[in-house]
N, C-alpha and C positions, 0 to 999 in steps of 0.2 A: 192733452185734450180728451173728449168723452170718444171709446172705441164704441165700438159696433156690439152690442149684447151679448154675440157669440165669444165676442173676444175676451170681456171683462167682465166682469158685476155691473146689473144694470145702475146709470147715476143716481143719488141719493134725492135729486131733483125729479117730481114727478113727471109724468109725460105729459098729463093734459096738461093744456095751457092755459097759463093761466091770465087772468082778466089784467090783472096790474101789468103785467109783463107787456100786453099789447097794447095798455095806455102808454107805457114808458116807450116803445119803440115808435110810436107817432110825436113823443113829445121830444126823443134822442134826437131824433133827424131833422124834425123841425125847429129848434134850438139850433144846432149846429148850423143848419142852411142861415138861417137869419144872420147868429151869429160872424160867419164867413166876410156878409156884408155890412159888419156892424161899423158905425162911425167911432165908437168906443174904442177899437181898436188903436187908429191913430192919435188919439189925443192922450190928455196928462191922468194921471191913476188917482179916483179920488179917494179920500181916505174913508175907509169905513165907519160909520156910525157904533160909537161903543156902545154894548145891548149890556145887556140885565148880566151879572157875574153870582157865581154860588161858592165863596171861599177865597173870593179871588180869579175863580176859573171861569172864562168865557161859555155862555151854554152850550155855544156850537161844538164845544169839547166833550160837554155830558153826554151832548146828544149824540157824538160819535163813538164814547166809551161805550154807552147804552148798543148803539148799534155793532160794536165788536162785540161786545158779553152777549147779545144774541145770537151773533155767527158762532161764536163759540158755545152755546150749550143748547141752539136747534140747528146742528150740521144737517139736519135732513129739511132743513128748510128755508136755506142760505142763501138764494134769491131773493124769497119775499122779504126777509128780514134788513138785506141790503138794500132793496129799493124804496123799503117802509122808511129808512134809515134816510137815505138820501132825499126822499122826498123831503122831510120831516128839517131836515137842515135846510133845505131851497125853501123851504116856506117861512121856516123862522127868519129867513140872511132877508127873505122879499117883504116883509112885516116890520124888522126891528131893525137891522142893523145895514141893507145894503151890501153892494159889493165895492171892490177896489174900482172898477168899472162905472160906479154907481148907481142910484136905486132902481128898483122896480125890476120891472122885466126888462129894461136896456140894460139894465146892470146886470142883468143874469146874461144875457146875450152878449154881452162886452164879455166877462166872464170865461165863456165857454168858446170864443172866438178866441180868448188865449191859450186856450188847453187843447184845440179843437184837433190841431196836428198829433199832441202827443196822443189823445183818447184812439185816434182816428188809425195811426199806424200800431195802437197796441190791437185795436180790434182785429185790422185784416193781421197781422201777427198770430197772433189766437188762433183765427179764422183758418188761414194758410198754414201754418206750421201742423195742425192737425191732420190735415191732406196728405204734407211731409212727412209724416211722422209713419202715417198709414203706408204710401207708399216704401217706407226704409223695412218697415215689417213683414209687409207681401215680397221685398225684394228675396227673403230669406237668407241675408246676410248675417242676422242675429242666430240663425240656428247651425251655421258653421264656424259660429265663434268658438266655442269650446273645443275648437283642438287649436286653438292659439292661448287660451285664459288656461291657467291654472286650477285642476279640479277640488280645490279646498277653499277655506276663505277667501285666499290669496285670489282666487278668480274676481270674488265682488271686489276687494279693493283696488287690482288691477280697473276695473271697469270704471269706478266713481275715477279714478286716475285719466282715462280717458274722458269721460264726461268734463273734467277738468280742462285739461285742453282744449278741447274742441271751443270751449268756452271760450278760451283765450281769445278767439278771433271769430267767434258767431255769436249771434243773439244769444242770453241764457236762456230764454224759452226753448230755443232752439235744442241747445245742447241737454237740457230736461228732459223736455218729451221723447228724444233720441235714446238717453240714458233707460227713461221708463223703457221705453219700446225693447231695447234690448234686455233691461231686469225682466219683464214679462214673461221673453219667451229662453230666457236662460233658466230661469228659476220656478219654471213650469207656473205662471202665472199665479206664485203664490211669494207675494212682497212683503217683507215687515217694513213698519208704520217707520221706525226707524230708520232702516234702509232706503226707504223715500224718503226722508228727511235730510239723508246723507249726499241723498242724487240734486236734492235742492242745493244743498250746501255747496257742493265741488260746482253746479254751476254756475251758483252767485261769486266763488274762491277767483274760481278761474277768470271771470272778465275783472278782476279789482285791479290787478295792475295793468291794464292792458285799453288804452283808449277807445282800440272798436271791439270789445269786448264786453262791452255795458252802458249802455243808457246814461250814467252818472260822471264815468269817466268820458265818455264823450263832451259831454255837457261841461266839462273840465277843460280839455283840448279847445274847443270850438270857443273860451270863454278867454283863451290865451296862454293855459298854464304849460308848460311846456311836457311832452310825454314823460318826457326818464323821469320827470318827477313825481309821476304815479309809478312806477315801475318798482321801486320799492317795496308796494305794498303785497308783493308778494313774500319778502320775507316774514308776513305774516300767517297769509292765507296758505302757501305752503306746510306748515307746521299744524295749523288747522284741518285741512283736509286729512292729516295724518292721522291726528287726534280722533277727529269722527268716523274720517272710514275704516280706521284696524276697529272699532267699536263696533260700526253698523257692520261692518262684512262678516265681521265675528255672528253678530244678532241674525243677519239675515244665512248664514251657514246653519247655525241651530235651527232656526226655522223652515228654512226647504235649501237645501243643498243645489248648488251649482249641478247645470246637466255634468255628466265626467263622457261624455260621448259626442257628436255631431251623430247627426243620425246618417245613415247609411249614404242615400242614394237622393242628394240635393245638389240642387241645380238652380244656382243662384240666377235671380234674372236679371241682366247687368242693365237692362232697358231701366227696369226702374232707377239702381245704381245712380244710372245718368242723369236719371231726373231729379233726384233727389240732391247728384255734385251740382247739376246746371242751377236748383233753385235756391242753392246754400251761395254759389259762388255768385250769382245773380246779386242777391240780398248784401254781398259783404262789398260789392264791388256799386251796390249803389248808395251803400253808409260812405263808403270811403271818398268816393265821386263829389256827393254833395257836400262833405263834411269837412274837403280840403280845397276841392275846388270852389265851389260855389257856399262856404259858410253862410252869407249874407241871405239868401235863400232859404238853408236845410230848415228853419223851421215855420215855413211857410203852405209847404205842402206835406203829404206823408210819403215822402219816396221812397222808403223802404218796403215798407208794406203793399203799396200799389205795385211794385216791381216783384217780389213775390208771388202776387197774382197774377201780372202778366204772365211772368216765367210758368205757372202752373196752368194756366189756360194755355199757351202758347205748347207745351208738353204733352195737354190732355189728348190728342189726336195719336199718340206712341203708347199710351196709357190710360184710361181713363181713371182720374183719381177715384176716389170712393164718396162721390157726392153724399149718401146718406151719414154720414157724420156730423154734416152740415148743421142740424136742426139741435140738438143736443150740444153741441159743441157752443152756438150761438148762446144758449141758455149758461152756460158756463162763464163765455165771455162776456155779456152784459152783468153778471154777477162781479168781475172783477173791475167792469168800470164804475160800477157805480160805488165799489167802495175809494178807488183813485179819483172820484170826482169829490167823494165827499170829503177827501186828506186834503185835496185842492181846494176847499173853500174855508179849511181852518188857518183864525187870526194868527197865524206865526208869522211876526213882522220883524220879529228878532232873534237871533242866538245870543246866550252867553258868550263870554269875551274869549278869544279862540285860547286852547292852551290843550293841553292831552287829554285831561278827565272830559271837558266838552267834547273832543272826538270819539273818547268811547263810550259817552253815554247816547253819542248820536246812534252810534249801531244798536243801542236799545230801542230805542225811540221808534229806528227803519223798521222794528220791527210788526208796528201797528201804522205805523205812520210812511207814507207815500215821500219814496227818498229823494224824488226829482224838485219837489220846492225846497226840500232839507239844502240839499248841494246848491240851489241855485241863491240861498238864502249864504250859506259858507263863500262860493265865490264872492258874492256883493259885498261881504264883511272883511274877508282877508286875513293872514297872518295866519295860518292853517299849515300846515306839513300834510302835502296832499297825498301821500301816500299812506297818513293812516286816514284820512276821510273818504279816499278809496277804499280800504279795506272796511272800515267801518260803515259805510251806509250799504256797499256790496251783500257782503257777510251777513250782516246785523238784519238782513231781512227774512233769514231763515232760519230764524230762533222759531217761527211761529207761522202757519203753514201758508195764512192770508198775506204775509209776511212782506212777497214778493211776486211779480209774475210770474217765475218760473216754478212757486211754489203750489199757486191757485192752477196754471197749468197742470201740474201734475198731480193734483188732488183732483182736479177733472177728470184726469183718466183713470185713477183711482180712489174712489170717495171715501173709502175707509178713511181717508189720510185728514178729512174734513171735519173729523171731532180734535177739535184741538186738547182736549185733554191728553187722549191718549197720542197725539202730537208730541205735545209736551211733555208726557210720561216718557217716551220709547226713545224720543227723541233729544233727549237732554245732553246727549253726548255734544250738538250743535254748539249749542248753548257753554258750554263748556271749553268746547275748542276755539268758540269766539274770544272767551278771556285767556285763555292761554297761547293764540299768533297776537294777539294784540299785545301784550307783555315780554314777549319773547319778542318782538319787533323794538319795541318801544327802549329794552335792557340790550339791544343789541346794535340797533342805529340810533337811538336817542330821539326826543324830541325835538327837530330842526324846520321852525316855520320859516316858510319863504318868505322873498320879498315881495310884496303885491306886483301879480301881473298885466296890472293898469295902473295907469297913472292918476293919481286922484286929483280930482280937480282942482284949482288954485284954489289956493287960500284955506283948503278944509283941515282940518284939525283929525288926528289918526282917533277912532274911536277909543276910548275911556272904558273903562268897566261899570263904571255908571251908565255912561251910553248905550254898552248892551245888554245891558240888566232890564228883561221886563219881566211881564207875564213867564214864560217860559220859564225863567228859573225856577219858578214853582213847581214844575213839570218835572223838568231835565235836571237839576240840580244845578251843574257846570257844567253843562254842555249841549240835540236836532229834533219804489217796482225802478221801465217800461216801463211781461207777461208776458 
């Protein structure tokens, strides 16, 4: 998330505020409320009205390409551009083509009553986790790591190693901004673009095999597929993290060298410590709660994120967070819903017909594209080997820095990271080690799709390759955040 001035580079987002920004925050919360109570909700999803195509290509695709190729060549102006973006799709969907929900502004509001949970618990995520992140930094547990990490490379890649873990079984936001916080003050607050890239990566790595580990895999479990059969996709992401971080540690050594000391006379404060196990252990035990116990539920409200905020209000009184973060960090986080809301309103009604190349061009796709309809589009189809569609929409979201939420997190706290060019330049090791676990998975357990784990209805017919042949192959060839 965005740190406090003294701590970072101030963000590439300006301070004033700006005009668009405060239409959008009376029109975010009044959509959502409506929506909450929309009748759309419970009834049948109508089909969207086909609009105007250019090549084949639906507009609402232009107008999204359009809005990434401007996040990516004005980084210093990547709000306005996402909400110019998103407006610009709401008005074309409310003009010509409708929602699944249907037209008008019911349809927007049906819409957003679907999404309303996930927008809702990526915010206070965002929101919370940069409070966390702050307090893990003032705990100054980062600055007596160096007499446990190794003073060469080997320190950074140990580190993305942990960032990996922690992942396994926390938000990747989480494990991000954690990893940031500790590259800051290890590396005397001088990051290569790279090296953030690589802190994306091991946390995207780390939740793919692991059901409460990610957003996607969750959405897996909760849909019926059974865990061990994401578990797999570690033996890709494994081999990937290797690939990128002897890369980025190597990049980020040349660039500023691991502290080789703890400084003398530190005195960790374990009050923070606590606060920061009680609101990690909080958050993992209310994924788990609603996700096993109450499935029928978990995506009705946001209980992750609200429980977060409990635990961090309920905490404030031992500590008080560092509320000034608050205002900046928010400008962060409506920049990364507005481009998840605009992946949520593009026509992807179909995938190609499942087989490996459509797995791995899905992790291309995560990459621009919002992985939570990608998966929920895969479960509804079937015949998938869901340990590389774990590893691929995981993965595949941090080829590119808008990528994923834990990517747009950590380009919030450091905005260099927000010219996707030199993203992409420094960073290409990602990108690389995404085809190399995915091949190395693929030559070593095979491609093995399961049985579908639902029962299909009587009498239906198993999808055809003509069946899943739409639009999209145009796109994808053969094959698809949270933050």
């Amino acid at each position: 998330m965005i740190w406090a001035c003294s701590t970072l580079a101030p963000t590439a987002i300006p301070a004033r505020r700006v005009p668009l920004v405060a239409v959008f925050e009376r029109a975010w919360f009044g959509i959502v409320l409506s929506a909450m109570a929309s009748p759309a909700l419970g009834g049948e999803l109508a089909a969207p009205r086909d609009g105007p195509a250019l090549f084949g290509i639906p507009v609402e695709f232009i107008l999204f390409a359009l809005t990434l190729l401007g996040v990516a060549l004005f980084h210093h102006k990547t709000l306005q551009v996402a909400l110019s973006g998103l407006a610009a799709i709401t008005s074309y969907k409310l003009v010509f083509t409708g929602f699944k929900f249907g037209d008008g502004l019911g349809g927007l509001a049906g819409h957003m009553g679907h999404e309303w949970v996930l927008l809702t618990n990526l915010f206070c995520l965002l929101m919370g986790f940069s409070l966390l992140s702050r307090h893990f930094e003032q705990s100054r547990v980062p600055l007596v790591l160096p007499k446990y990490l190794p003073d060469d490379w080997k320190g950074g890649f140990v580190l993305l190693v942990m960032v990996f873990v922690l992942s396994s079984f926390l938000d990747n936001i989480a494990a991000a901004l954690i990893g940031g916080a500790m590259a800051h003050s290890l590396f005397k607050a001088k990051v290569h673009i790279g090296y953030l890239a690589a802190i994306v990566a091991a946390s995207n790595a780390g939740g793919s095999g692991s059901v409460v580990g990610d957003t996607t895999t969750t959405m897996m479990w909760i849909d019926g597929v059974n865990p061990l059969d994401v578990l797999h996709a570690y033996a890709a992401a494994v081999p990937a993290l290797i690939v990128c971080g002897v890369v980025a540690a190597k990049q980020q050594h040349a660039f500023s060298p691991i502290l080789k000391h703890a400084h003398a006379d530190i005195h960790v404060d374990w009050a923070r410590v606590g606060i920061v196990a009680f609101i990690l252990i909080a958050a993992i035990a209310a994924n788990a709660i609603t996700n096993i116990r109450f499935p029928e539920i978990s995506d009705r409200f946001p209980f992750i994120g609200a429980t977060v905020w409990l635990a961090l209000i309920a905490s404030a009184p031992l500590r008080r967070p560092d509320w000034e973060l608050l205002p900046e960090t928010f400008k962060g986080s409506i920049f990364l819903l507005s481009l998840v809301t605009c992946a949520s309103m593009m026509p992807v009604e179909k995938l190609p017909s499942a087989s490996w190349q459509t797995a791995m061009g899905l992790g291309f796709v995560s990459a621009v594209f919002d992985n939570i309809p990608l998966t929920a589009l895969a479960l509804k189809q079937g015949g998938y080997d869901w340990g590389f569609i774990a590893y691929a929409v995981g993965f595949g979201g941090s080829m590119i820095w808008f990528g994923s939420s834990a990517g747009v997190a950590l380009a919030n706290m450091y905005p260099a990271a927000k010219s996707t060019v030199l993203y992409l330049r420094h960073g290409w090791h990602v990108t690389a080690a995404y085809v190399i676990g995915f091949f190395i998975m693929y030559f070593a357990l095979g491609w093995q799709p399961h049985p579908s784990h639902k029962a299909a209805p009587h009498g239906s017919a198993p999808a055809t390759q003509s069946d899943a042949t739409t639009w999209p192959d145009v796109a994808l060839g053969s094959r698809h955040r949270t933050g």
